[in-house]
PQR file with spaces between the fields and no chain letter, atoms N, CA, C, O and H, PARSE charges and radii, in Angstrom:
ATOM       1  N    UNK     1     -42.528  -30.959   23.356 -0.4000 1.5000
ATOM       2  CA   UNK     1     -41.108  -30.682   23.531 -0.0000 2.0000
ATOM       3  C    UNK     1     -40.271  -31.702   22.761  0.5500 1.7000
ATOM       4  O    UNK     1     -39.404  -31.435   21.928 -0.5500 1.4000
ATOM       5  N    UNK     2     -40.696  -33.011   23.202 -0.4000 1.5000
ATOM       6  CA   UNK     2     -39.878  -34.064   22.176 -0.0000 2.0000
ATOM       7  C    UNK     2     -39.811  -33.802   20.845  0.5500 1.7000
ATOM       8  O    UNK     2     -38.810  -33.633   20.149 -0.5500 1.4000
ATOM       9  H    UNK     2     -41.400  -33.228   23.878  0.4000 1.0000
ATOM      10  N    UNK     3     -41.403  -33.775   20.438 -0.4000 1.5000
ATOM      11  CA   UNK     3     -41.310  -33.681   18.786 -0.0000 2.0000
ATOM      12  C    UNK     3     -40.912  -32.313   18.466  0.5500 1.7000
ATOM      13  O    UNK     3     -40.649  -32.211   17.268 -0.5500 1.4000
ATOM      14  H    UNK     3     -42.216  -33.912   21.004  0.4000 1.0000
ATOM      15  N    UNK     4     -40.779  -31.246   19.109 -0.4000 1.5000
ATOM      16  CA   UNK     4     -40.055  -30.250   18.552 -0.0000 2.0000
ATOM      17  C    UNK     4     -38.237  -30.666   18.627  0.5500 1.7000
ATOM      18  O    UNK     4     -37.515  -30.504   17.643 -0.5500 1.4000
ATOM      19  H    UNK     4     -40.992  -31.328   20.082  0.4000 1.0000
ATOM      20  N    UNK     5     -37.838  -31.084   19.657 -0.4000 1.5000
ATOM      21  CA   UNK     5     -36.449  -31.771   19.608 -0.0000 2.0000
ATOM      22  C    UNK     5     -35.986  -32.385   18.044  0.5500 1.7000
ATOM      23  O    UNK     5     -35.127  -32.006   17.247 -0.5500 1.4000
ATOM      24  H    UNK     5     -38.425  -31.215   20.456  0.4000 1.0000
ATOM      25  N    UNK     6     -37.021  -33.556   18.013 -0.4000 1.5000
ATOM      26  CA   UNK     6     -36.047  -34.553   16.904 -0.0000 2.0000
ATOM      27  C    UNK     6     -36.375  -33.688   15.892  0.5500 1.7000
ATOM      28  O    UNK     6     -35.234  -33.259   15.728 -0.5500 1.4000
ATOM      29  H    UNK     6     -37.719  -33.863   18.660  0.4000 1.0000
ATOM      30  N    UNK     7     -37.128  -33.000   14.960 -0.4000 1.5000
ATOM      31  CA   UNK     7     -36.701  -32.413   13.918 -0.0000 2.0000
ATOM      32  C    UNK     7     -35.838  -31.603   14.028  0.5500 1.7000
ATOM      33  O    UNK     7     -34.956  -31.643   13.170 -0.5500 1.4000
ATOM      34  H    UNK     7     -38.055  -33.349   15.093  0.4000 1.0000
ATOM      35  N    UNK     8     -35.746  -30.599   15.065 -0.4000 1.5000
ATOM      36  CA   UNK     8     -34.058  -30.111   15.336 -0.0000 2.0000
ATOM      37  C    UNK     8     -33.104  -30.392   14.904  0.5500 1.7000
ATOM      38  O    UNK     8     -32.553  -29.992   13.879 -0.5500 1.4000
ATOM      39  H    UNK     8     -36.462  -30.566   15.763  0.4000 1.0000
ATOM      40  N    UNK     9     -32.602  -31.595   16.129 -0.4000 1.5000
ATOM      41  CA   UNK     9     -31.438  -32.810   15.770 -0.0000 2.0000
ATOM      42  C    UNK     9     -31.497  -32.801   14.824  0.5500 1.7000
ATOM      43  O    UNK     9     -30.560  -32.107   14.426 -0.5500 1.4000
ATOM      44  H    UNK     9     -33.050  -31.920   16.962  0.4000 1.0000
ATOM      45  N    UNK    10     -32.476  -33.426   13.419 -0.4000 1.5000
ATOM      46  CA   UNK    10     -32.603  -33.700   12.451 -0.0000 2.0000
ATOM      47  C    UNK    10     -31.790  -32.651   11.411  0.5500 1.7000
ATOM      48  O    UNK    10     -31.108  -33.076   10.479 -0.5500 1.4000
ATOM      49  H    UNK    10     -33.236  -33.989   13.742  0.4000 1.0000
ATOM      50  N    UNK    11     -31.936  -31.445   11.659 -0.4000 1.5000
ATOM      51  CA   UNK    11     -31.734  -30.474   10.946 -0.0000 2.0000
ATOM      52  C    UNK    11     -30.299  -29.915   11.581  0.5500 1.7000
ATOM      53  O    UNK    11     -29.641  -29.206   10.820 -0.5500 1.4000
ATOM      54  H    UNK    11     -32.490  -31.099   12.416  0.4000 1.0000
ATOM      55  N    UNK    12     -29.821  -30.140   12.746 -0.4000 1.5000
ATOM      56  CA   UNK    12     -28.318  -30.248   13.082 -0.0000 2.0000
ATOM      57  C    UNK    12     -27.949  -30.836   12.740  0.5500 1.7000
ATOM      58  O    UNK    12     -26.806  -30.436   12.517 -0.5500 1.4000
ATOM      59  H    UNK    12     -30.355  -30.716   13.364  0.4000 1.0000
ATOM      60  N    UNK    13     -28.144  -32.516   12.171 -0.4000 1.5000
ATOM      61  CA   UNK    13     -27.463  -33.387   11.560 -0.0000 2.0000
ATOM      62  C    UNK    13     -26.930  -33.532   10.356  0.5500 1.7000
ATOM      63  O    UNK    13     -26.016  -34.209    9.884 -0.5500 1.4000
ATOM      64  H    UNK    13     -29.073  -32.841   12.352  0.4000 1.0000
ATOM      65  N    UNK    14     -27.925  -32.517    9.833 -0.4000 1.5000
ATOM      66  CA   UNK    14     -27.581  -32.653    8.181 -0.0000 2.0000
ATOM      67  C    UNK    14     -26.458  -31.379    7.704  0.5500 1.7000
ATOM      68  O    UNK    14     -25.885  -31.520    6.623 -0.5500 1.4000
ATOM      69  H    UNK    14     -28.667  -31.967   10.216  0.4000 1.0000
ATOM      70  N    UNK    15     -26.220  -30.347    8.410 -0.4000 1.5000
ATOM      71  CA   UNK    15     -25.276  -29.596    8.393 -0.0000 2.0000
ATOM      72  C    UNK    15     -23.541  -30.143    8.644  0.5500 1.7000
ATOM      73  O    UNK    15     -22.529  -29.913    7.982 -0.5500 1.4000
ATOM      74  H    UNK    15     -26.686  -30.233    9.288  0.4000 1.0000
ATOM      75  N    UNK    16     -23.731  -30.823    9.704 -0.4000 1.5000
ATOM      76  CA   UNK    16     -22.734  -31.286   10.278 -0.0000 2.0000
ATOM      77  C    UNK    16     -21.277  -31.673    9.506  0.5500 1.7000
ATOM      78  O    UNK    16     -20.145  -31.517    9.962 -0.5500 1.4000
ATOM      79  H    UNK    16     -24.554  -31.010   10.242  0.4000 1.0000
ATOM      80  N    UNK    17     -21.626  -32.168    8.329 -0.4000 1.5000
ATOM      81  CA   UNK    17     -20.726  -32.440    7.531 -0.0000 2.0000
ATOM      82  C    UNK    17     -20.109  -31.398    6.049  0.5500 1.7000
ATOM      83  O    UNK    17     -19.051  -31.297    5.428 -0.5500 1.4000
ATOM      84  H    UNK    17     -22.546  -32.295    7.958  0.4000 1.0000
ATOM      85  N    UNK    18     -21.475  -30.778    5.993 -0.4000 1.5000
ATOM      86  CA   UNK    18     -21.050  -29.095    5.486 -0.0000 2.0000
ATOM      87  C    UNK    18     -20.353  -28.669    6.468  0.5500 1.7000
ATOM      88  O    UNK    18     -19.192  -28.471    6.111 -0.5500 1.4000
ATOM      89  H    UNK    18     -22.335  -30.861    6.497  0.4000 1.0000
ATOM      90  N    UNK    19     -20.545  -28.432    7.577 -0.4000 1.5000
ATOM      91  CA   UNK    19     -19.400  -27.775    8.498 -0.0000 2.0000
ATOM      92  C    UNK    19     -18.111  -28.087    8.536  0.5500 1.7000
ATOM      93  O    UNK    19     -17.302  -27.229    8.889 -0.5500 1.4000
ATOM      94  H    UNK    19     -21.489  -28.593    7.867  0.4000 1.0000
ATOM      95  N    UNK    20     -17.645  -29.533    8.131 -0.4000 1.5000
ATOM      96  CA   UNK    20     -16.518  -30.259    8.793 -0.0000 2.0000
ATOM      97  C    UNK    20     -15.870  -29.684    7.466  0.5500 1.7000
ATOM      98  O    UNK    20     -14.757  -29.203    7.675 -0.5500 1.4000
ATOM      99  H    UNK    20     -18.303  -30.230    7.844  0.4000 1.0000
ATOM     100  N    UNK    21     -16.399  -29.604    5.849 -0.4000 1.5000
ATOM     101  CA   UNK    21     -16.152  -29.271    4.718 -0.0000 2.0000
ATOM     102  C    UNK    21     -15.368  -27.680    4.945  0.5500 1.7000
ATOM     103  O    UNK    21     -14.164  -27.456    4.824 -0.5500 1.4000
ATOM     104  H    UNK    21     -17.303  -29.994    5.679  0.4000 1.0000
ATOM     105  N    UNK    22     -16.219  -26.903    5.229 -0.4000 1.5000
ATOM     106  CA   UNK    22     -16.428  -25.478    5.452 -0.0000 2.0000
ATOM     107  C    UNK    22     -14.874  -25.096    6.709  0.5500 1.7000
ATOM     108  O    UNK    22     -14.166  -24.089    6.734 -0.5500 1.4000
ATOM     109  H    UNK    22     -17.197  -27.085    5.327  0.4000 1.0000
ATOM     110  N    UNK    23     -14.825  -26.036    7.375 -0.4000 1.5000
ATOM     111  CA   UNK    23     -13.804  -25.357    7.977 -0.0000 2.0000
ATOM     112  C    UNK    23     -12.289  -25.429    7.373  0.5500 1.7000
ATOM     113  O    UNK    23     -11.303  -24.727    7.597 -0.5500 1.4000
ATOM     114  H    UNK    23     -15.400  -26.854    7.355  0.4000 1.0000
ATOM     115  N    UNK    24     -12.569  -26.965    6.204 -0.4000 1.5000
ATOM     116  CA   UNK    24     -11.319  -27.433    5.792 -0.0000 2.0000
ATOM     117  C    UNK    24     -10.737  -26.318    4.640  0.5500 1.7000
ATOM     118  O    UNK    24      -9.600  -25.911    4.398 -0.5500 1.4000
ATOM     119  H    UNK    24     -13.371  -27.535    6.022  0.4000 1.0000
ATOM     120  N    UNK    25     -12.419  -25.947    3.897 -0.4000 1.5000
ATOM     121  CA   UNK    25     -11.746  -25.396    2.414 -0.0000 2.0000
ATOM     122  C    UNK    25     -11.179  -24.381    3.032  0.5500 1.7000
ATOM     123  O    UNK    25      -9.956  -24.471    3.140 -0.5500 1.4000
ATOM     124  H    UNK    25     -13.342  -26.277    4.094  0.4000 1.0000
ATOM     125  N    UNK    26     -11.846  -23.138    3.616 -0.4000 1.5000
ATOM     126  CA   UNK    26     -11.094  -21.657    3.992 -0.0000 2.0000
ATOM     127  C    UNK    26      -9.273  -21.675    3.856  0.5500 1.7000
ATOM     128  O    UNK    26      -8.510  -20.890    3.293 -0.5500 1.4000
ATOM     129  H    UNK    26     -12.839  -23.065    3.528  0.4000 1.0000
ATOM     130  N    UNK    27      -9.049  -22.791    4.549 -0.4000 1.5000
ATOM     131  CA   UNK    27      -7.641  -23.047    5.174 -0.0000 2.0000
ATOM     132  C    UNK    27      -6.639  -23.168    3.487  0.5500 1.7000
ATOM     133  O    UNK    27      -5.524  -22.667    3.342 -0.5500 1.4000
ATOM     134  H    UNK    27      -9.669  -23.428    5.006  0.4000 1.0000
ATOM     135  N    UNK    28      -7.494  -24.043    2.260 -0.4000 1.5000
ATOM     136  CA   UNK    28      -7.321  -24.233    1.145 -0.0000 2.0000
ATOM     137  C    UNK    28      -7.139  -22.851    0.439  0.5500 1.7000
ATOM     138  O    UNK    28      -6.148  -22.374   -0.113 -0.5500 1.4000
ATOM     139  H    UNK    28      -8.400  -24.450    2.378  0.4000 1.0000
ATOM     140  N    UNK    29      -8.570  -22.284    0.649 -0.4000 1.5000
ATOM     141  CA   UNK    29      -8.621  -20.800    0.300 -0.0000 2.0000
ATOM     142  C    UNK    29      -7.577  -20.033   -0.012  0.5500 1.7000
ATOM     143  O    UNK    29      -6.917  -19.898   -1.042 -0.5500 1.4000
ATOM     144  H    UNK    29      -9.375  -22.671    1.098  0.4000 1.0000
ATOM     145  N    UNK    30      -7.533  -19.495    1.176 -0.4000 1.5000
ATOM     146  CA   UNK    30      -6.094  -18.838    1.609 -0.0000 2.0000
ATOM     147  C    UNK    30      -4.877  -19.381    1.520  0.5500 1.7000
ATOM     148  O    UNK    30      -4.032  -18.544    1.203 -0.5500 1.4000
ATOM     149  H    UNK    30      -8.069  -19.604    2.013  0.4000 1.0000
ATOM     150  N    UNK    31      -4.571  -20.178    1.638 -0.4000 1.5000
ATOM     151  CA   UNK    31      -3.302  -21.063    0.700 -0.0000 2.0000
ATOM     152  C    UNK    31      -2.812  -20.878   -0.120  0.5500 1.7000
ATOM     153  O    UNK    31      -1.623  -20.566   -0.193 -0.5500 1.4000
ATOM     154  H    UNK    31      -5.257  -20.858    1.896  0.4000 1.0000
ATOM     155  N    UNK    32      -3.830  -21.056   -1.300 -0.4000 1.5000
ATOM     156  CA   UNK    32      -4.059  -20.698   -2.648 -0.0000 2.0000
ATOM     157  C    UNK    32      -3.473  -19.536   -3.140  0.5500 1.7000
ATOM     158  O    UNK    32      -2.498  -19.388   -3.876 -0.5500 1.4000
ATOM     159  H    UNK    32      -4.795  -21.309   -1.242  0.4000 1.0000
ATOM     160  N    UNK    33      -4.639  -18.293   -2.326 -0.4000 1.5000
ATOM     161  CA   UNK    33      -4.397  -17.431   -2.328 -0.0000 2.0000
ATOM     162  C    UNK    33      -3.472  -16.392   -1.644  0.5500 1.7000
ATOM     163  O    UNK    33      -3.442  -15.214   -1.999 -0.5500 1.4000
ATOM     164  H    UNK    33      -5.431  -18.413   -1.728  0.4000 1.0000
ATOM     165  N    UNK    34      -2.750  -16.882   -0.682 -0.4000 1.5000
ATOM     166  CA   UNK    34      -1.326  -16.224   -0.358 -0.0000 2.0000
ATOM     167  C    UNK    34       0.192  -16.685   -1.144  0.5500 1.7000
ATOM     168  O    UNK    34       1.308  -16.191   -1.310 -0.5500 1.4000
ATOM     169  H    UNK    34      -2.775  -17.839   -0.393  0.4000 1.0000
ATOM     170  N    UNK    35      -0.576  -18.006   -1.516 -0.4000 1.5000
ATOM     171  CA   UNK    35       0.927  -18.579   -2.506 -0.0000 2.0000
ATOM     172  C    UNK    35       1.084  -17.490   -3.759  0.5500 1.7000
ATOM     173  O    UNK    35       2.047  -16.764   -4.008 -0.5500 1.4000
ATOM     174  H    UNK    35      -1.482  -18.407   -1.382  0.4000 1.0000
ATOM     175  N    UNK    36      -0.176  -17.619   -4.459 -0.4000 1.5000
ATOM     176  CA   UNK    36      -0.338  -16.847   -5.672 -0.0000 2.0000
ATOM     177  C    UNK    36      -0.135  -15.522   -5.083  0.5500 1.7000
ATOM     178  O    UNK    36       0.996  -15.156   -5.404 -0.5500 1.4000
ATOM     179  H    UNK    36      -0.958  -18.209   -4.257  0.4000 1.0000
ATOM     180  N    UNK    37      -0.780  -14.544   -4.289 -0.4000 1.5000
ATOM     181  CA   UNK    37      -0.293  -13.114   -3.899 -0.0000 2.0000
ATOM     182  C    UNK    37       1.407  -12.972   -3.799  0.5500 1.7000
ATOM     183  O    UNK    37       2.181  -12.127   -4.248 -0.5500 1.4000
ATOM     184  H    UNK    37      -1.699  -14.841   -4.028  0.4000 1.0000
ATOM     185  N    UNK    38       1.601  -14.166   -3.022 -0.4000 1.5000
ATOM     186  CA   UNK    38       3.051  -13.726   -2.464 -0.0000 2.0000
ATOM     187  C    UNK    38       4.471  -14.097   -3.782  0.5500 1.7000
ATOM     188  O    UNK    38       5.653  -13.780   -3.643 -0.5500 1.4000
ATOM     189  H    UNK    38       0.972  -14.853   -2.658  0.4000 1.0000
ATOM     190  N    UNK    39       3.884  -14.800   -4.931 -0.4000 1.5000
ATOM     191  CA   UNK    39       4.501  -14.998   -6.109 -0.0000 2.0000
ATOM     192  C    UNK    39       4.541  -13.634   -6.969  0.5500 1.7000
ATOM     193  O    UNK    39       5.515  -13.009   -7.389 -0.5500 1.4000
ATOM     194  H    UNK    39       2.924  -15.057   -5.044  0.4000 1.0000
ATOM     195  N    UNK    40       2.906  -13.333   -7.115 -0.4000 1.5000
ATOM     196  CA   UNK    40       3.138  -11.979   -8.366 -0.0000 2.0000
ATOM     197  C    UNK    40       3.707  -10.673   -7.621  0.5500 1.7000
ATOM     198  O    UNK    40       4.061   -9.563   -8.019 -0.5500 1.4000
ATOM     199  H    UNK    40       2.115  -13.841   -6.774  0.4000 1.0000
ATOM     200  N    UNK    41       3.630  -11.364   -6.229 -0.4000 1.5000
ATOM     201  CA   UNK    41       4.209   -9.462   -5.421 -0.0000 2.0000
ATOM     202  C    UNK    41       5.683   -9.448   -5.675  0.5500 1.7000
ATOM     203  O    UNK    41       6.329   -8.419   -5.872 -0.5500 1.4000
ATOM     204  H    UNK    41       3.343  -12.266   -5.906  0.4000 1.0000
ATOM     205  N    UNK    42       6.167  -10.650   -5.659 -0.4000 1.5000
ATOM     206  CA   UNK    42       7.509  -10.738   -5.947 -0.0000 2.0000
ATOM     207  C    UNK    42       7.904  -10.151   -7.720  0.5500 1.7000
ATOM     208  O    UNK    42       8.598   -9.162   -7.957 -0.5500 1.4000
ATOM     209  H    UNK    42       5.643  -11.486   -5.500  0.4000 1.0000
ATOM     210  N    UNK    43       7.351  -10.925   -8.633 -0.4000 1.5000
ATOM     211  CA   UNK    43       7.222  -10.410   -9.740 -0.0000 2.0000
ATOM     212  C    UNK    43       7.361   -8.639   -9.750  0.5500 1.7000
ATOM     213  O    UNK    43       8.243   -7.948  -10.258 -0.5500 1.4000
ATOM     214  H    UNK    43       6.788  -11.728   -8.440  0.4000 1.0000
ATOM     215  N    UNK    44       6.405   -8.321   -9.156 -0.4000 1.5000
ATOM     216  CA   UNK    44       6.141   -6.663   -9.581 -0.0000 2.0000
ATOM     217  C    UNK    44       7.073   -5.993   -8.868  0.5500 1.7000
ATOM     218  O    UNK    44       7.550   -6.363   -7.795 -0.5500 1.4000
ATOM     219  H    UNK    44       5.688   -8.883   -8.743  0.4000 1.0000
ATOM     220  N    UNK    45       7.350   -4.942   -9.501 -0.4000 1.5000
ATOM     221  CA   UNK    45       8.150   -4.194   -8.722 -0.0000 2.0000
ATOM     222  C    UNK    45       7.795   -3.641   -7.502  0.5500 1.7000
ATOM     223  O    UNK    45       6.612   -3.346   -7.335 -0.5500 1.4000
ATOM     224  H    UNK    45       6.962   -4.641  -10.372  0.4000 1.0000
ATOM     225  N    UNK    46       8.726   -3.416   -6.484 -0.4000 1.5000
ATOM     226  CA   UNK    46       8.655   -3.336   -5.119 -0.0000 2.0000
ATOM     227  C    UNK    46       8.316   -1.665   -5.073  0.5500 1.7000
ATOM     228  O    UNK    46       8.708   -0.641   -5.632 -0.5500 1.4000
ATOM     229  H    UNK    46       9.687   -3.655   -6.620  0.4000 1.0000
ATOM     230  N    UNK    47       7.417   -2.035   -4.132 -0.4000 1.5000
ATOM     231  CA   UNK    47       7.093   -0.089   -3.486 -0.0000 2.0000
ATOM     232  C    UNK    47       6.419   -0.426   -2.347  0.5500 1.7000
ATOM     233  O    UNK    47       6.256   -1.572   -1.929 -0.5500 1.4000
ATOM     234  H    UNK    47       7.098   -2.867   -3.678  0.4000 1.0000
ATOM     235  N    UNK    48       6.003    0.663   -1.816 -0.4000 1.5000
ATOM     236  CA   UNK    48       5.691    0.697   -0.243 -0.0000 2.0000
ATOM     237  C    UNK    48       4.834   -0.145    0.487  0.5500 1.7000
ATOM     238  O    UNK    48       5.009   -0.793    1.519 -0.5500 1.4000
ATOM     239  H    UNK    48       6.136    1.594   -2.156  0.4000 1.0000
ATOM     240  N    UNK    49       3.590    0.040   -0.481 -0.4000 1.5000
ATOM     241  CA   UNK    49       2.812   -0.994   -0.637 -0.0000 2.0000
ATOM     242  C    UNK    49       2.882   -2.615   -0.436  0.5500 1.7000
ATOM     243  O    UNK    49       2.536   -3.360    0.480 -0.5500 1.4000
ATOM     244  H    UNK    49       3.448    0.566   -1.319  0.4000 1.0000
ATOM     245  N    UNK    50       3.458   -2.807   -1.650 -0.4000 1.5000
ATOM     246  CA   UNK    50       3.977   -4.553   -1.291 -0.0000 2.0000
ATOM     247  C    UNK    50       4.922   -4.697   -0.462  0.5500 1.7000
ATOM     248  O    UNK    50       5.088   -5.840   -0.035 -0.5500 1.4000
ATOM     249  H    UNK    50       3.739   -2.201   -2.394  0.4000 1.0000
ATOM     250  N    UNK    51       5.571   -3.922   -0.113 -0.4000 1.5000
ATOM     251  CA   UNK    51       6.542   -4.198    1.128 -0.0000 2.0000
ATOM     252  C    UNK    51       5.960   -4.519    2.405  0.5500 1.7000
ATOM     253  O    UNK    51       6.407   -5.291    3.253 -0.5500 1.4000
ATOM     254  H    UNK    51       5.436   -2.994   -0.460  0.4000 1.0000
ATOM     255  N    UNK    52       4.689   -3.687    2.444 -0.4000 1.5000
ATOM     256  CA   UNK    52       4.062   -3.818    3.345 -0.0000 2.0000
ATOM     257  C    UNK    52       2.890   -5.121    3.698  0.5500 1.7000
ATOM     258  O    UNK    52       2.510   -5.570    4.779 -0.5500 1.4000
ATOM     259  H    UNK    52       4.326   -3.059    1.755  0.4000 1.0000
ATOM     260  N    UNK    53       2.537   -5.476    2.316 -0.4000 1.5000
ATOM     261  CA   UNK    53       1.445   -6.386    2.078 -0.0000 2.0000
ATOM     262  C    UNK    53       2.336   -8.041    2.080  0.5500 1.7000
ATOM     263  O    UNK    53       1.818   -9.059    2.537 -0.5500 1.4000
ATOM     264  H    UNK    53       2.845   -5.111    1.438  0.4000 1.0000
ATOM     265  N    UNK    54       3.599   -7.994    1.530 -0.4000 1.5000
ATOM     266  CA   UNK    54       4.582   -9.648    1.512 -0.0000 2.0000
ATOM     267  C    UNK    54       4.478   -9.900    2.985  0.5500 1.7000
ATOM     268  O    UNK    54       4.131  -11.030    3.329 -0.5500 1.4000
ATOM     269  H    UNK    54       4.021   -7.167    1.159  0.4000 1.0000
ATOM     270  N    UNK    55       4.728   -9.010    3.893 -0.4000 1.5000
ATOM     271  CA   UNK    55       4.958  -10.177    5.544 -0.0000 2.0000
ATOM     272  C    UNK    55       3.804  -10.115    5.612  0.5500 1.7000
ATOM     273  O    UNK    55       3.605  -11.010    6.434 -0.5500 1.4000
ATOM     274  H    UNK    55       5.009   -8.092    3.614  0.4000 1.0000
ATOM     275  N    UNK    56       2.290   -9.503    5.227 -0.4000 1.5000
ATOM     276  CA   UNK    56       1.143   -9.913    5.675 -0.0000 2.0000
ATOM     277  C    UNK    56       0.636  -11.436    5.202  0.5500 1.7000
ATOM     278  O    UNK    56       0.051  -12.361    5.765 -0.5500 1.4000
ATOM     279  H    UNK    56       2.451   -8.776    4.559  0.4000 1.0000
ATOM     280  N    UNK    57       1.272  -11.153    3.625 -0.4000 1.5000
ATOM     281  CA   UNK    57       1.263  -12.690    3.210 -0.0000 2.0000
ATOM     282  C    UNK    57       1.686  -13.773    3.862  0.5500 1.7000
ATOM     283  O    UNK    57       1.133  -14.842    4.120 -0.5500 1.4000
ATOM     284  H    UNK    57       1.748  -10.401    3.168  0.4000 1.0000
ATOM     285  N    UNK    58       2.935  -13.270    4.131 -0.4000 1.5000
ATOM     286  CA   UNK    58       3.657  -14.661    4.420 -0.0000 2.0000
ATOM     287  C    UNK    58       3.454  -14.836    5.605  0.5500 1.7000
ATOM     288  O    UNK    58       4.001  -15.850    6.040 -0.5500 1.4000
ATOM     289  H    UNK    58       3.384  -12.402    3.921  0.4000 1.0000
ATOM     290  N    UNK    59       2.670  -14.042    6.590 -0.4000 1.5000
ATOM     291  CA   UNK    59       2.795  -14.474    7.829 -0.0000 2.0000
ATOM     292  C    UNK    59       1.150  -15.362    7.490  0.5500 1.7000
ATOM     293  O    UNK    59       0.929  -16.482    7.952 -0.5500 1.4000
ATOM     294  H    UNK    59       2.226  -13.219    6.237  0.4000 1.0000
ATOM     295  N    UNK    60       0.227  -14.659    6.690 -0.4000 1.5000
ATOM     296  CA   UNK    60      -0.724  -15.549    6.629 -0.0000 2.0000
ATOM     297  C    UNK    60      -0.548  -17.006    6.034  0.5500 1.7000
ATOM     298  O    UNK    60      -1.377  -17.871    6.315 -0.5500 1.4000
ATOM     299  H    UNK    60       0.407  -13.750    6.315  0.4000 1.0000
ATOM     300  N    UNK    61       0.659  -17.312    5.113 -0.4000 1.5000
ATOM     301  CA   UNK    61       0.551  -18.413    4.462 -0.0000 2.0000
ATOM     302  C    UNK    61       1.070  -19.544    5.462  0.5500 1.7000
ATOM     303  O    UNK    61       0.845  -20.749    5.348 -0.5500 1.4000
ATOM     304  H    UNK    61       1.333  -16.610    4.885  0.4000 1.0000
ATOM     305  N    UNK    62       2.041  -18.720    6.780 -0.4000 1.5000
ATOM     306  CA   UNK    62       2.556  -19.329    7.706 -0.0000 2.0000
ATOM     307  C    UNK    62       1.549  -20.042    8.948  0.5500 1.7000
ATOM     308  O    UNK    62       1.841  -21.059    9.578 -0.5500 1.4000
ATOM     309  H    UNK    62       2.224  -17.741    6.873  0.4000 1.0000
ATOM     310  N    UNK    63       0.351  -19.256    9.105 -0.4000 1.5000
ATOM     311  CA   UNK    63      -0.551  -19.402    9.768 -0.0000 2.0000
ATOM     312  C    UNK    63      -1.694  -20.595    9.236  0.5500 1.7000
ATOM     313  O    UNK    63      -2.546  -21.220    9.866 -0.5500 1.4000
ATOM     314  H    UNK    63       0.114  -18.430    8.593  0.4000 1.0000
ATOM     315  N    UNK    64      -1.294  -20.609    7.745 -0.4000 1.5000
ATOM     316  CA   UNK    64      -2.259  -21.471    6.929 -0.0000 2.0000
ATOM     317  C    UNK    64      -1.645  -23.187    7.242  0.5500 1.7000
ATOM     318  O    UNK    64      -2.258  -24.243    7.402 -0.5500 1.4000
ATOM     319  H    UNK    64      -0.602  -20.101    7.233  0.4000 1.0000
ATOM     320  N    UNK    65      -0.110  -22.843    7.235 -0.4000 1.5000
ATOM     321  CA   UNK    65       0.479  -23.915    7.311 -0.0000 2.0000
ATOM     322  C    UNK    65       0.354  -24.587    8.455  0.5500 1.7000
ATOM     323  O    UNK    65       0.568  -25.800    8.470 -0.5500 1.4000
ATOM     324  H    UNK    65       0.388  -21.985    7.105  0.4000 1.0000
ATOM     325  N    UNK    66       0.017  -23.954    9.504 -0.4000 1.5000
ATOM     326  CA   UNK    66       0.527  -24.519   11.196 -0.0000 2.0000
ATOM     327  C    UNK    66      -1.422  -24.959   11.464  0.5500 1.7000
ATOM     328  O    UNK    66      -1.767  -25.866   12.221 -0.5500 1.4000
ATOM     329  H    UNK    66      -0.156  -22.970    9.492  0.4000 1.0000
ATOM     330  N    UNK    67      -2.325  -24.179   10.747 -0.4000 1.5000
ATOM     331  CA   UNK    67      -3.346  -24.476   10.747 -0.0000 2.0000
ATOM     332  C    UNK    67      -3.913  -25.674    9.962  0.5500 1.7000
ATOM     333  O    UNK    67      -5.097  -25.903   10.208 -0.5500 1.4000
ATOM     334  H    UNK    67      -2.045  -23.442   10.132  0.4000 1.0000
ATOM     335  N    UNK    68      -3.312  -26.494    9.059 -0.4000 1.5000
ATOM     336  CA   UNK    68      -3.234  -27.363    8.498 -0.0000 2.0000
ATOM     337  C    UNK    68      -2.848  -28.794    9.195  0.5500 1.7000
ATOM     338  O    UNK    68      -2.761  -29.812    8.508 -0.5500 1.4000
ATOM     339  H    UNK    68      -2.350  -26.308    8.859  0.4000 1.0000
């Protein structure tokens, strides 16, 4: 039981800091990518579509922010 334990641990340990990485970039991700969406939607001309897709943006870029 022990020696099945510590290689475990062992192998939880080494993730641990990929994880701490992994939760930060997403937040980057999407950032990124709602700044840039919510710029060229503005650019293009407006139709039903992007009307519909800008508050999805911006509520996500808003969510990115408070998640930050």
């Amino acid at each position: 039981m022990g020696a099945r334990q510590a290689p475990y641990g062992a192998f939880v340990g080494i993730p641990s800091p990929l994880l701490a990485i992994s939760d930060t970039v997403p937040w980057i991700i999407i950032k990124a990518i709602s700044t840039f969406l919510s710029f060229t939607v503005f650019r293009i001309a407006f139709c039903p579509l992007y009307l519909t897709f800008v508050p999805i943006v911006l509520i996500l870029s808003l969510l990115s922010l408070i998640g930050s």
